[in-house]
C-alpha positions as CSV (number, residue, x, y, z in Angstrom):
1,X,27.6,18.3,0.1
2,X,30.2,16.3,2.3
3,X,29.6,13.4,4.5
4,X,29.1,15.6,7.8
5,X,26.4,17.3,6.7
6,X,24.9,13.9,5.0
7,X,25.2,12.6,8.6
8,X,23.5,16.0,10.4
9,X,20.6,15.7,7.4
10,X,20.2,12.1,8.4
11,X,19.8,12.7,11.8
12,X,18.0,15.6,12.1
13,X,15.2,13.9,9.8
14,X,15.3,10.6,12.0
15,X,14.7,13.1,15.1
16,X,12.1,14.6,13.3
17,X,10.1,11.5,12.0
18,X,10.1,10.1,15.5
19,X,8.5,13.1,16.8
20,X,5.7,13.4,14.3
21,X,5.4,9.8,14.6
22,X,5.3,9.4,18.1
23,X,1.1,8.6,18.1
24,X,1.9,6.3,15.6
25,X,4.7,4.5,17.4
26,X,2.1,4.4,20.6
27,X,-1.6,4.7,20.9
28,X,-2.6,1.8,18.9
29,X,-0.2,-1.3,18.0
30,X,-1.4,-1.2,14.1
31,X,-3.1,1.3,12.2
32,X,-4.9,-0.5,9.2
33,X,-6.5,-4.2,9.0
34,X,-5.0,-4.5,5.3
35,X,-1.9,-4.8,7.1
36,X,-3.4,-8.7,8.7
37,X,-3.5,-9.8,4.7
38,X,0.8,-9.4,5.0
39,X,0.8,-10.6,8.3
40,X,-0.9,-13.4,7.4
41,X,0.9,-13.8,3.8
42,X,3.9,-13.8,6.1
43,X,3.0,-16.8,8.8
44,X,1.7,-18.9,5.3
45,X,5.8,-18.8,3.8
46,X,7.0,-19.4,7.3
47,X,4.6,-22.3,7.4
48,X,6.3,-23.3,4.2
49,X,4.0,-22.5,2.0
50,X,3.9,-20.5,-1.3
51,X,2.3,-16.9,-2.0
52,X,-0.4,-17.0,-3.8
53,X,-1.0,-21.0,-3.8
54,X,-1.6,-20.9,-0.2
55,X,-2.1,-17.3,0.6
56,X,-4.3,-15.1,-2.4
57,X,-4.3,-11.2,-2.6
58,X,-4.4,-9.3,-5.6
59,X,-1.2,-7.1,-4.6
60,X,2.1,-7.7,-6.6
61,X,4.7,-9.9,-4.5
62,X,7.3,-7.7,-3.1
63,X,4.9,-6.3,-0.4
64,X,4.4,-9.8,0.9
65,X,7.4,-10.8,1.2
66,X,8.8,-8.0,2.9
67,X,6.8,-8.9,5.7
68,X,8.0,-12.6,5.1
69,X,11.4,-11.3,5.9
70,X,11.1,-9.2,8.7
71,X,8.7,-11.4,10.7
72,X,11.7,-14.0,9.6
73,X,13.9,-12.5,11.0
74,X,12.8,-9.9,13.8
75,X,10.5,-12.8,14.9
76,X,6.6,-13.5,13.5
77,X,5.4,-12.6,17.2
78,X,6.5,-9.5,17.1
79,X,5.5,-8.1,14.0
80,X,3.4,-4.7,15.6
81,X,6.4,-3.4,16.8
82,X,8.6,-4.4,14.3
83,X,5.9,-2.9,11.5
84,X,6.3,0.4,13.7
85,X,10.1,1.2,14.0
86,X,10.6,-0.3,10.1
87,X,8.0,2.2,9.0
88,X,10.3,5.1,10.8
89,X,13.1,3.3,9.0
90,X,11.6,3.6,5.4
91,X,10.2,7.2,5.9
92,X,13.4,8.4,7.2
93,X,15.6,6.9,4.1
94,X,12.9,8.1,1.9
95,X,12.9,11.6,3.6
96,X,17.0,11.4,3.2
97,X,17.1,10.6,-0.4
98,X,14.7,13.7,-1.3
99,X,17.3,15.6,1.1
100,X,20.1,14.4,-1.3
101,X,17.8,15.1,-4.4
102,X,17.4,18.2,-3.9
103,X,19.9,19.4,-1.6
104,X,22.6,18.5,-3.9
105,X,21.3,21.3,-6.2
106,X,20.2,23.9,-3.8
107,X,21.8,23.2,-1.2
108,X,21.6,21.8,3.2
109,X,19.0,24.1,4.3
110,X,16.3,24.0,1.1
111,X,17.3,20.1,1.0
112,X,16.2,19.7,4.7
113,X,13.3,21.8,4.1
114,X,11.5,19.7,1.7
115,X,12.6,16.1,3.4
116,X,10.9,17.6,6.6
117,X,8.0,18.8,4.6
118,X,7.7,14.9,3.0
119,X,7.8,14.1,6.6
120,X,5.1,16.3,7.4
121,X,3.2,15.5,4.5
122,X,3.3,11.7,5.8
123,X,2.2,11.9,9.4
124,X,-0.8,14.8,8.7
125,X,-3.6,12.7,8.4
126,X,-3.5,9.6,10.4
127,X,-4.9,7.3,7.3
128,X,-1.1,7.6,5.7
129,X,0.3,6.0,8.9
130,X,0.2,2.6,7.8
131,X,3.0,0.2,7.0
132,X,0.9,-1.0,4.1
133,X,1.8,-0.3,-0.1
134,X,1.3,3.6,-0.8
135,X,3.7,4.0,2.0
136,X,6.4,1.1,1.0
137,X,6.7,2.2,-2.4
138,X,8.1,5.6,-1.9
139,X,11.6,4.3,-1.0
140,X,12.5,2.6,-3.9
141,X,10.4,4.7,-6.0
142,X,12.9,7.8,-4.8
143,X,15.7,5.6,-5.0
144,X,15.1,5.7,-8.2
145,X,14.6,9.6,-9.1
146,X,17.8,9.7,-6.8
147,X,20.0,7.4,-9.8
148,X,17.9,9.5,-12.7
149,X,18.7,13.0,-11.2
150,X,22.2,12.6,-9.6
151,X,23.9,14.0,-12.6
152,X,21.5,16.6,-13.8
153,X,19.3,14.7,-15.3
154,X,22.4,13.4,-17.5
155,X,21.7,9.8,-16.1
156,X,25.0,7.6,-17.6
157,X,24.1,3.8,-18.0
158,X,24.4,2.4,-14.4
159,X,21.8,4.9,-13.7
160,X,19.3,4.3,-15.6
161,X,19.9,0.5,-15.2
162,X,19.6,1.4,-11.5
163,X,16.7,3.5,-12.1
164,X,14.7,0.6,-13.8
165,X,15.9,-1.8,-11.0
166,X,14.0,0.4,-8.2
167,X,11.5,1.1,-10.0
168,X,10.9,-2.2,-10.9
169,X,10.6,-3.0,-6.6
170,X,8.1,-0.3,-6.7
171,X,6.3,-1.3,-9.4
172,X,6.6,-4.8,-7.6
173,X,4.4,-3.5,-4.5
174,X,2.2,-1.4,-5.9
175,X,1.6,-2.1,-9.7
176,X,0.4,1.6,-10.8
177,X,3.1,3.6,-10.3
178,X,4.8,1.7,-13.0
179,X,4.0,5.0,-14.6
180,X,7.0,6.7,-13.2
181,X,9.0,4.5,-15.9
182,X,7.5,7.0,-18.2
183,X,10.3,9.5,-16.7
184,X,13.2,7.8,-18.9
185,X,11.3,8.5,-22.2
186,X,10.8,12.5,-20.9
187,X,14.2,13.0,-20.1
188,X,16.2,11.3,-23.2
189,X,13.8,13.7,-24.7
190,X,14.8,16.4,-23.3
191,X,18.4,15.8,-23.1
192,X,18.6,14.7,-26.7
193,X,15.3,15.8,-28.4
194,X,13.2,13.1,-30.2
195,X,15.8,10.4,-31.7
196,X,15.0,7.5,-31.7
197,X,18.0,5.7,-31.4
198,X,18.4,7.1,-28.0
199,X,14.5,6.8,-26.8
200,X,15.3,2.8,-27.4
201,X,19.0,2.8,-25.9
202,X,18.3,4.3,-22.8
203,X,14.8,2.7,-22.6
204,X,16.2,-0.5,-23.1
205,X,18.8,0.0,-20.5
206,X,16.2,0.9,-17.8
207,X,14.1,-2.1,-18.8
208,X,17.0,-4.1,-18.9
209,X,17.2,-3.0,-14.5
210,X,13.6,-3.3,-14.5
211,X,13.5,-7.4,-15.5
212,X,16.2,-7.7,-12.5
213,X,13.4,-7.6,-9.5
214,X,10.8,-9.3,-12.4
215,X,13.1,-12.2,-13.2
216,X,13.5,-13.3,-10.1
217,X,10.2,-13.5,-9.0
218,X,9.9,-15.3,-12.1
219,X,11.8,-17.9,-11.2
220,X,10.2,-18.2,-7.7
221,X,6.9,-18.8,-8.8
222,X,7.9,-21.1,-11.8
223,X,10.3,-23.3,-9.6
224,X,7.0,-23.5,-6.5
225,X,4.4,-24.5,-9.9
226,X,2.7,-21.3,-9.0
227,X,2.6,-19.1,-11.9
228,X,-1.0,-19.8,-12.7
229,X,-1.7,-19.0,-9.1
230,X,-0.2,-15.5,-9.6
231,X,-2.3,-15.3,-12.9
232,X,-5.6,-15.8,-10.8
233,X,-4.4,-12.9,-7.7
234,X,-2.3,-10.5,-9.9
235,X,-4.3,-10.7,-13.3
236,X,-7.6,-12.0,-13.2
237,X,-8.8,-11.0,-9.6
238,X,-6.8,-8.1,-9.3
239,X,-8.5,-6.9,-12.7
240,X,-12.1,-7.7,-11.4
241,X,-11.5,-5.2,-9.0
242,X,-9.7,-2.9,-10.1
243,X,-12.5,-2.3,-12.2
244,X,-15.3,-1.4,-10.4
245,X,-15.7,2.4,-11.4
246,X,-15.5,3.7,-15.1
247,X,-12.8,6.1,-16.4
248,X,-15.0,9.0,-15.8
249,X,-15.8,8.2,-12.1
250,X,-11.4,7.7,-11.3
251,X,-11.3,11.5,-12.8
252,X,-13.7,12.3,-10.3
253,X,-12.5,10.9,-7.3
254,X,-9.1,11.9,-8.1
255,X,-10.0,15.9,-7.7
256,X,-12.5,14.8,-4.8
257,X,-9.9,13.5,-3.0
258,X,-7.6,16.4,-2.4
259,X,-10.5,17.7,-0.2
260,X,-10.8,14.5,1.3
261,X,-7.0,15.1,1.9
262,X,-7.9,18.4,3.2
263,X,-4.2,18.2,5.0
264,X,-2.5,18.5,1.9
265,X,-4.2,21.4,0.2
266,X,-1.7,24.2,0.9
267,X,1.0,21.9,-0.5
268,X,-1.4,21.3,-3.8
269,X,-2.0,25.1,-3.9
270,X,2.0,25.8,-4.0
271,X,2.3,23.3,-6.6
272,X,-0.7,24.2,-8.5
273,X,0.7,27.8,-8.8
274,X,4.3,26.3,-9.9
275,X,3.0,24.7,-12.4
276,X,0.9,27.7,-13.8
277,X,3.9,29.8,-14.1
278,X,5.9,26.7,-15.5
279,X,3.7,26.2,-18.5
280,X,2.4,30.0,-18.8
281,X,6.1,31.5,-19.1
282,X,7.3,27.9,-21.0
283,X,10.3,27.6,-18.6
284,X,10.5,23.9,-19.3
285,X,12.3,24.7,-22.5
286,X,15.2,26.1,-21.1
287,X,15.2,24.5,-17.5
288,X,15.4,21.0,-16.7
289,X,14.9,20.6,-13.4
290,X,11.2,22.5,-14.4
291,X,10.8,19.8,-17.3
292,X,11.6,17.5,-15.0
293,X,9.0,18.5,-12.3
294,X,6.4,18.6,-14.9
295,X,6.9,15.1,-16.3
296,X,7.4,13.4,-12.7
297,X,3.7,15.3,-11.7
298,X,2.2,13.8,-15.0
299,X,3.5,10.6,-14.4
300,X,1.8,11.1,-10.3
301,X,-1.5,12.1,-12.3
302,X,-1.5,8.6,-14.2
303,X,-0.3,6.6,-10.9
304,X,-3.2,7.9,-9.0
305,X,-6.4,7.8,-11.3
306,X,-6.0,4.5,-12.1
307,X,-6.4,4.0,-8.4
308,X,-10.1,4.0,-8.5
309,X,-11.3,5.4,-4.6
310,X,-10.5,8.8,-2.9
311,X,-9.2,7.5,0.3
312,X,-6.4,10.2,1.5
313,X,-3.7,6.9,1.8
314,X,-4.0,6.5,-2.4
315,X,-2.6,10.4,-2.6
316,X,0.4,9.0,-1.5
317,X,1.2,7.8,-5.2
318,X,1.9,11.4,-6.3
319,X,4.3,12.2,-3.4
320,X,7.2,11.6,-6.4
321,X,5.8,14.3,-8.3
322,X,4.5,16.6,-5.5
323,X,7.3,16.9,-4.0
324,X,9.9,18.5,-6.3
325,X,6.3,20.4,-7.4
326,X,6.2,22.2,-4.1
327,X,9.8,22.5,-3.9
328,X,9.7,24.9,-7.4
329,X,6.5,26.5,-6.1
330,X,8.6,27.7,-3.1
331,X,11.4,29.1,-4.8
332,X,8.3,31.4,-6.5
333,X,7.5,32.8,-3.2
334,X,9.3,36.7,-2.9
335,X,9.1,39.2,0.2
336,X,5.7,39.7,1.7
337,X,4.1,36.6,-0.2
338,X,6.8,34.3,1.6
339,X,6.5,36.1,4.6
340,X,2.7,35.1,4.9
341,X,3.1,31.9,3.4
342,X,5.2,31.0,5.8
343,X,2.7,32.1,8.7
344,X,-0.5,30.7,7.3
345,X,1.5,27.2,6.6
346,X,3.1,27.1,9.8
347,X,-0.2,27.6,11.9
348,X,-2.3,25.3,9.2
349,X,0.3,22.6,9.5
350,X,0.6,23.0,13.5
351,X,-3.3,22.7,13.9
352,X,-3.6,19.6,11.2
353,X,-1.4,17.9,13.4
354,X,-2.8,18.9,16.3
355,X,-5.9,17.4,15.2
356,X,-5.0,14.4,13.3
357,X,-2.6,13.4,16.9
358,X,-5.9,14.1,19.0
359,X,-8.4,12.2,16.9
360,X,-5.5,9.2,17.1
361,X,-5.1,8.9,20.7
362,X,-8.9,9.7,21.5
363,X,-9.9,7.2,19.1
364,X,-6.8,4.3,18.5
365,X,-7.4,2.0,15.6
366,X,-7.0,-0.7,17.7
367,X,-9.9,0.0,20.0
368,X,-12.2,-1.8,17.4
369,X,-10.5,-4.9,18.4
370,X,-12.1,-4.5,21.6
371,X,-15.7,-6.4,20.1
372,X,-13.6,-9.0,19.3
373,X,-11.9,-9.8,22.7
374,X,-14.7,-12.4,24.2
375,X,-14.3,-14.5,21.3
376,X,-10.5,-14.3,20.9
377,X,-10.0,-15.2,24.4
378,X,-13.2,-18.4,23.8
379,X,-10.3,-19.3,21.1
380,X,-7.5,-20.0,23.1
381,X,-8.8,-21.5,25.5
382,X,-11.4,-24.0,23.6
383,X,-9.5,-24.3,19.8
384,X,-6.3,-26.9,20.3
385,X,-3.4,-25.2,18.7
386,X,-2.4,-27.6,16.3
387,X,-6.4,-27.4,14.8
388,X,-6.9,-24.9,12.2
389,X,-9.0,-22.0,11.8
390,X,-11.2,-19.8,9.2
391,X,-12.9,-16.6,9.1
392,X,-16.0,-15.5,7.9
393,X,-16.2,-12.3,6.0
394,X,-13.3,-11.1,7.1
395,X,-9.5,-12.5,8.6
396,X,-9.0,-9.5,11.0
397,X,-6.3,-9.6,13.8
398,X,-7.5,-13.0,15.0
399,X,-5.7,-15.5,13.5
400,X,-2.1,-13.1,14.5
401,X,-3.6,-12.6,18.2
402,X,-4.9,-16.4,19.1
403,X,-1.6,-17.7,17.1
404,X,-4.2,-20.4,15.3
405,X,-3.4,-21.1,11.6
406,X,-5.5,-20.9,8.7
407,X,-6.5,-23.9,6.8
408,X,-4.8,-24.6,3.5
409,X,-7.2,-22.1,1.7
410,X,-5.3,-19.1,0.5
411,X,-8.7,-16.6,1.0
412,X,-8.1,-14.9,3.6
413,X,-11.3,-12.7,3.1
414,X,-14.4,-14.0,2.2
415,X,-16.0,-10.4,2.2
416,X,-13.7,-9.2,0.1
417,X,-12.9,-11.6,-2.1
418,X,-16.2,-13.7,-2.3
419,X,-19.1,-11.8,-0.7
420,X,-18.5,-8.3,-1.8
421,X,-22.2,-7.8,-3.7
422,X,-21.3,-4.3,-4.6
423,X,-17.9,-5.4,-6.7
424,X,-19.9,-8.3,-8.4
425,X,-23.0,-5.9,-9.7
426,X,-21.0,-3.4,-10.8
427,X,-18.4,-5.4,-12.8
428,X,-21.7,-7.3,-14.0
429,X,-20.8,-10.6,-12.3
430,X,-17.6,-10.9,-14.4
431,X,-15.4,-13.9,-12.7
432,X,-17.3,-14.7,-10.1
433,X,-17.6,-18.4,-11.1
434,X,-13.8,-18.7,-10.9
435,X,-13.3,-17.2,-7.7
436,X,-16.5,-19.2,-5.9
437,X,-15.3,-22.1,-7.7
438,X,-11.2,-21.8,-6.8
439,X,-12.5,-21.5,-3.2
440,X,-15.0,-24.3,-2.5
441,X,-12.5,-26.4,-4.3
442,X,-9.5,-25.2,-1.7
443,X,-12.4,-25.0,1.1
444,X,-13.5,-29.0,0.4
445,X,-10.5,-30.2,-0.3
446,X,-8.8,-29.3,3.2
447,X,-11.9,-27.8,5.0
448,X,-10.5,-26.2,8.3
449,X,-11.1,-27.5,11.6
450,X,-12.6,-24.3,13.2
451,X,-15.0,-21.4,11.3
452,X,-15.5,-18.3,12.9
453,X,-18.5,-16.6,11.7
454,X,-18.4,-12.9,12.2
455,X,-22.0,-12.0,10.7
456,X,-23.9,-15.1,12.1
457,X,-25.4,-17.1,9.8
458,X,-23.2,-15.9,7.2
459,X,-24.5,-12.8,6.7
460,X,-23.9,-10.2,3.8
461,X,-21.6,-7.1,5.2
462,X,-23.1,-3.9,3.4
463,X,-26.3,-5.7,3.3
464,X,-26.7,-6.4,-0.3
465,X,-28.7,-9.1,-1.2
466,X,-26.7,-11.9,-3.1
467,X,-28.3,-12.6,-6.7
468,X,-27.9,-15.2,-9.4
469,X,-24.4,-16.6,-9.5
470,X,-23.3,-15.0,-6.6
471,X,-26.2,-16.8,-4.6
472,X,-25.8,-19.9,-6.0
473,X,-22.3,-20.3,-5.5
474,X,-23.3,-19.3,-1.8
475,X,-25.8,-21.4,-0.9
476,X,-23.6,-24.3,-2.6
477,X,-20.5,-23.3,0.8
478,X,-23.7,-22.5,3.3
479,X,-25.3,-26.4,2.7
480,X,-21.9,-27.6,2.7
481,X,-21.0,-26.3,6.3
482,X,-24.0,-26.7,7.7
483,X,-23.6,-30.5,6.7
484,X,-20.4,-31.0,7.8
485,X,-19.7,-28.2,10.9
486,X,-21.9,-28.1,14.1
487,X,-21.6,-24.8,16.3
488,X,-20.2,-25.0,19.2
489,X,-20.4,-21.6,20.7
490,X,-21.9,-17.9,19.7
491,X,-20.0,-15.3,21.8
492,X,-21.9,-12.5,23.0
493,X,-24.8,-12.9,20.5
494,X,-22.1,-11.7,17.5
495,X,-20.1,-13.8,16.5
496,X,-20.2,-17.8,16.0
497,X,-18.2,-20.8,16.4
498,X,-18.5,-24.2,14.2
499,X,-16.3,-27.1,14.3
500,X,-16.1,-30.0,11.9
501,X,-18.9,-32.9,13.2
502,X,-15.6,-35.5,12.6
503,X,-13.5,-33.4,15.5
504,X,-15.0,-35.1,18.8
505,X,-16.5,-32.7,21.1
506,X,-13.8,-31.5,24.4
507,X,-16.6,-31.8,26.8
């Protein structure tokens, strides 16, 4: 394919992103509150300070510090917009290396076809919108495939050093689909059946890419004294959670979910039938591309079920191996099949869209903000902006929309990270001592100068009551701000202010 028509597939597939995307780009400024943790990751390393010390989530680093670098540079104030138009960036670039992928063996139009089916399959279902880490990860995780399939599936050394390199950044903003590696293994297999020698070589030349991206976040965290701080987010909280539903439930919710997904099902039904005939007919063995396809959708399987919920934005792990999936199970189609294929996806795909456009501008994501808005305004206008601020239960949008700083304590969320009975029963109370105790040790040690309580009285969110440990290490943070804080206002019978009894009253 020759640089013209790269250029045409380029911009015909920006054209087409910013038309599906066009609800997206305008009836709400963001489209997921996870999106406030980066936000707020973001104005913590502007601030100076160091990710996970002074800002603690259990995702891997990468995510946050893309948002570091674009509020860094495209300005921390205007991170809606600027989360908007990079998201059309990313899809589009992912969209164009699929395009490549596969155009480069079938050719412009079956290449364009399946790049504007990715792009369909992204803005279907309003929950995959989101600038957030199932969406992020698909550029680098393609970039990737791109370097292992460029030459057949013959990938030389640069390749698969590049290969391991971007799938290391993947890996690096969502830890799961690490399972994708798994794809260097099944193709020196298949290229060179099962020796050793070259299972190791090549391995060890992708791992050798992979430790790039590692190595240097390596020496960020050692150099800020903060590789025990990673430990706690990335190991030991991000392993309390993860664990919240056995093996058997993460099968369950993985088939669950497609319905959940409804959007997708046609695309899962092509695949599915693919597949079938793959493995019924054994075309793997001659055809690589089909082995190919096969390994990349086991490797989807793996990077999904280990996500443990059936919310449609987790589906978007499998993209890798869907994709190239759908694209075989079209090539099946012949005469009056395709013809009616064709139809019925057409008219399915128009109406999902239709809907999924509607429900977004009848019903923006932002318009939850709108309980908020008393006390957001009560916060400029009564908290001084050099004075800190923290959140009960849960950061939201406030801190980004009053432009007040958090206090020095990296937990952002106190319902998710503290107060989340469910998590702590079903994972039989396991850590809950060292995150209550990391806390009120950050918490007393600089206490902010403002709380904002969203449940009053500190209530519990899914109405749970709080047992044992969990109580105890509760009632030890509720005596301790109700001796030290004083309230000061309760806006609209929902939400309350305290300030620190040392901070002299304004009145």
């Amino acid at each position: 394919m020759n640089t013209v028509k790269k250029f045409q597939g380029f911009l015909i597939l920006l054209a087409a992103g910013l038309l599906l995307k066009a609800t997206y780009l305008f009836a709400s400024d963001i489209w997921r509150v996870d999106l406030f943790y980066y936000i707020q990751a973001a104005r913590a390393m502007l601030d100076g300070g160091v990710l996970y010390t002074h800002f603690g989530c259990s995702h891997p680093p990468l995510g946050y510090f893309e948002f570091f670098w674009l509020a860094k540079f495209f300005g921390y104030d205007n991170m809606y917009w600027t989360l908007k138009i990079s998201a059309i960036i990313i899809q589009t670039i992912t969209a164009f290396l699929v395009f490549l992928i596969i155009g480069n063996r079938e050719g412009f139009v079956r290449g364009m076809l399946l790049s504007i089916i990715l792009l369909i399959m992204l803005s279907i279902n309003s929950h995959l919108w989101p600038h957030n880490i199932p969406f992020t990860f698909l550029l680098p995780a393609f970039a990737g495939i791109y370097y292992i399939a460029k030459n057949d599936f013959q990938p030389d050394f640069m390749q698969l050093f590049l290969f391991g390199f971007f799938m290391s950044c993947a890996t690096l903003i969502s830890t799961n689909v690490v399972f994708y590696t798994l794809l260097v293994p099944f193709i020196t297999v298949k290229n060179h059946g099962f020796r050793i020698s070259k299972i190791l070589s090549e391995g060890m030349t992708a791992f050798g890419g992979f430790l790039v991206p590692v190595a240097g976040f390596f020496l960020y965290f050692y150099s800020h004294h903060a590789l025990g701080d990673w430990h706690f987010w990335n190991i030991i909280w991000a392993s309390t959670y993860a664990g919240v539903k056995p093996w058997y439930m993460k099968i369950g919710f993985f088939f669950f979910g497609f319905f959940v997904l409804w959007q997708w099902l046609p695309f899962v039904g092509v695949t599915v039938y693919g597949v079938v005939r793959a493995v019924r007919e054994k075309l793997y063995r001659e055809n690589t591309y089909i082995y190919f396809i096969l390994a990349a959708l086991f490797c989807a399987m793996l990077a999904k079920i280990i996500m443990n919920k059936s919310h449609p934005r987790y589906y978007l792990y499998m993209l890798p191996g869907l994709i190239f999936g759908i694209d075989y199970g079209i090539s099946l189609l012949e005469g009056k099949v395709r013809r009616y294929a064709v139809i019925f996806g057409g008219v399915f795909v128009v109406i999902a869209l239709g809907l999924a456009n509607y429900n977004a501008w009848s019903h923006p994501y932002d318009e939850s903000f709108n309980e908020r808005k008393n006390l957001k305004k009560w916060i400029v206008e009564n908290v001084p902006p050099d004075k800190t601020l923290w959140v009960w239960d849960e950061g939201y949008e406030i801190h980004f929309e009053t432009k007040r700083k958090m206090s020095k304590t990296s937990f952002f969320s106190a319902g998710e990270f503290l107060d989340k009975v469910k998590l702590w029963r079903y994972n039989n109370f396991k850590n809950v001592d060292l995150m209550w105790e990391r806390f009120l040790r950050e918490f007393k040690v600089s206490p902010p100068d403002y709380i904002v309580d969203l449940r009053p009285d500190f209530g519990q969110s899914n109405g749970n009551p709080r047992r044992g440990l969990h109580k105890k290490y509760f009632d030890d943070f509720y005596t301790y701000v109700t001796t030290h804080y004083r309230v000061i206002a309760d806006i609209d019978r929902r939400q309350k202010v305290y300030v620190r009894k040392d901070i002299p009253s304004r009145n």
